[in-house]
N, C-alpha and C positions, 0 to 999 in steps of 0.2 A: 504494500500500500504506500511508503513511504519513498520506494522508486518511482511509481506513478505519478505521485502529488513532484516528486521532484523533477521528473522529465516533462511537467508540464508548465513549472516555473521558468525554464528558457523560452518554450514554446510562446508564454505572453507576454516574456520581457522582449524578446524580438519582433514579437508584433505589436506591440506598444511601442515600442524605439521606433518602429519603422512607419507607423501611422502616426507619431510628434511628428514625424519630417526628417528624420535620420536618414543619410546615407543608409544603403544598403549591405555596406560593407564594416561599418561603423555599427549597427545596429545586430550584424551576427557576429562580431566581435566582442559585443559587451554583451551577448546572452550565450556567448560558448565559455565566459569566464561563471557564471555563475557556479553551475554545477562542480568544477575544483575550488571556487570558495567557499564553497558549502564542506565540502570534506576538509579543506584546511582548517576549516574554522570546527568542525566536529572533534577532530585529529587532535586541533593547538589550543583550546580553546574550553574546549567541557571535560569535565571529568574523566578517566580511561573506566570504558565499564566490562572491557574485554577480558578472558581468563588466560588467552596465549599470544601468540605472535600478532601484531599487528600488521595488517593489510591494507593503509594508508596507499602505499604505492597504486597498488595495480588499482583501489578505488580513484586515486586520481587520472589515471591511464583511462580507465574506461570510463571514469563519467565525462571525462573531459571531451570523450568521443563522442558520448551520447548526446551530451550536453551541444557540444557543436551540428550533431544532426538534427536535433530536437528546436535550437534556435534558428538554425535555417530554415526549416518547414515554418515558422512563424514568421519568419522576414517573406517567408513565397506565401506564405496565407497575406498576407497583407500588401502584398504585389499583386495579386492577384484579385485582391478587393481594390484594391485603387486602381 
């Protein structure tokens, strides 16, 4: 559930950036950083509530992926309405 709600936070900041009047390159820019400042700020930030190795890495590796697929579909939803 907590991937969903988070794959869909790029999703409206890029189509929010992008319907203010954003460049479109500027606008999936700032919604593919979302998703690894989400995990740095979990990571450096909250309490550790893990029992073994940490997985920081590869959560910043692949949400940063998703995260930049996820704000492009919101920069092309909003291209594609305007």
């Amino acid at each position: 559930m907590t991937l969903a709600i988070l794959l869909i936070i790029p999703f409206i900041v890029g189509l929010a950036l992008r319907l203010l009047g954003k460049q479109e390159k500027v606008a999936w820019f700032i919604s593919s950083l979302v998703l690894p400042a989400f995990v740095l700020f979990v990571e450096f930030v909250l309490p550790y509530r893990g029992g073994g190795a940490s997985m920081w890495p590869i959560a910043f590796v692949f949400g940063g992926f998703y995260g930049t697929i996820s704000g492009g579909l919101g920069v092309l939803a909003a291209k594609l309405y305007l």
